[in-house]
N, C-alpha and C positions, 0 to 999 in steps of 0.2 A: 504494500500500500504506500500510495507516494504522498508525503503531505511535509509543504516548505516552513521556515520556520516563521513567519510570519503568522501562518496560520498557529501554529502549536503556541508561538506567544500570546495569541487572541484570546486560544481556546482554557491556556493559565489563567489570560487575566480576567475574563467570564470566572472561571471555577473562585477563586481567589476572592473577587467581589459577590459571588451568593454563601460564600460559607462566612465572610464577613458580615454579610446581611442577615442570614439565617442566625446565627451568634449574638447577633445585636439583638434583634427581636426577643428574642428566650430573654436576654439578659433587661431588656427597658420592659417587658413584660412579668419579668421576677421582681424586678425594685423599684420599678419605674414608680410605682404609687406611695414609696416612701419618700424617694427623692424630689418627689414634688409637693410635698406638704409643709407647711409653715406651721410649726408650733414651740410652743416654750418648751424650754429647758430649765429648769429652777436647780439651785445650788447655795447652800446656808454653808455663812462661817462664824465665828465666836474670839470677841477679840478681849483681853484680861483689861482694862483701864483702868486709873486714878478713880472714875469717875462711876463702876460699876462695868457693866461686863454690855461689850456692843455687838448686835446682832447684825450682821446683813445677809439676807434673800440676795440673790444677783439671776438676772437672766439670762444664759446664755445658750438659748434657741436660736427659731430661724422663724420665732411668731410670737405673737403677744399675748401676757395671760391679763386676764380681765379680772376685776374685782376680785382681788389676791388676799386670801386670810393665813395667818399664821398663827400657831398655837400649840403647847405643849398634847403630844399624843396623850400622855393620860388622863387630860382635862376636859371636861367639857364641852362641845362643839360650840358654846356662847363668850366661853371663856379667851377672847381675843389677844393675840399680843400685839400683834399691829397688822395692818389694812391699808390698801391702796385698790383705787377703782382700776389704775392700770399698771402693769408692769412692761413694758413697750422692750424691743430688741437690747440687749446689755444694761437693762433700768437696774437701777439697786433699791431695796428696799429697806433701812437702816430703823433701830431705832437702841435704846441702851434701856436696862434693867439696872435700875443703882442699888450697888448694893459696896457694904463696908470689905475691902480686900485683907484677909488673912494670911500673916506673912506663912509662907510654904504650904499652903493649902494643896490638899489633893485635888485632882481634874477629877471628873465623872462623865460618863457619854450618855447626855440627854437624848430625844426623839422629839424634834419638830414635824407637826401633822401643818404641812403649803397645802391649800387648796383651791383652784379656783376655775373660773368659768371660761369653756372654748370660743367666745364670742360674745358682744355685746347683749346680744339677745341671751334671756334666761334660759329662752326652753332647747337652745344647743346645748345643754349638760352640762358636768363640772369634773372637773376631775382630781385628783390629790396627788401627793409624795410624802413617804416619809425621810428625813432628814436628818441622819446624826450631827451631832456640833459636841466639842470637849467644852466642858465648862467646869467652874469653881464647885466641887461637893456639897458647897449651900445653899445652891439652885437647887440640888438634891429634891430637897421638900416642896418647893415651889408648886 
């Protein structure tokens, strides 16, 4: 069979360009709907101060949480520690718990319950995380 190589390099670069395509497809078909979604990422830290112990939420998603509550997991759902209507792309959410610092105090690893809404509208849902943060052992009680 006679076949020149112009043809055999067509016939490569056909083959080449459908298993590329075929590959693509499976793969924007596997992830494709995570990688196009815009949501928060939430992320708590816990910082020791003069002035009592400062908390900041931060967001680092790829979408904004709404009406953002914070609050010790084993409290309450009314029991608030700080709120903001929005937390927009890299927002922070700060506030401090004052409390007197004990020299050499032990850490202890609290649970922050974030929770808040996928959209302006209420009836898009809400969603939560829970959050560790180190803090002073007389949060303890809190």
């Amino acid at each position: 069979m006679y076949t020149d190589s112009g043809t055999s390099a067509f016939l490569l670069l056909v083959s080449l360009l459908l298993s590329w395509l075929l590959i693509y497809t499976a793969v924007r078909a596997a992830v494709g709907h995570a990688l196009d979604r815009a949501k928060p990422r939430l992320m708590a830290e816990a910082h020791t101060t003069a002035e009592g112990v400062q908390f900041v939420v931060s967001n680092i998603g790829s979408g904004s949480a709404f009406d953002v509550a914070v609050r010790w997991s084993s409290r309450p759902t009314g029991e608030v520690l700080a709120r903001t209507q929005m937390l927009g792309l890299n927002g922070r959410l700060e506030w401090t718990l004052a409390i007197t610092p004990i020299p050499n105090e032990t850490q202890s690893i609290r649970t922050l319950t974030v929770d808040w809404a996928n959209g302006v509208d209420p009836s898009a849902g809400r969603q939560f995380r829970l959050l560790a943060v180190l803090v002073p052992s007389q949060l303890g009680a809190a």
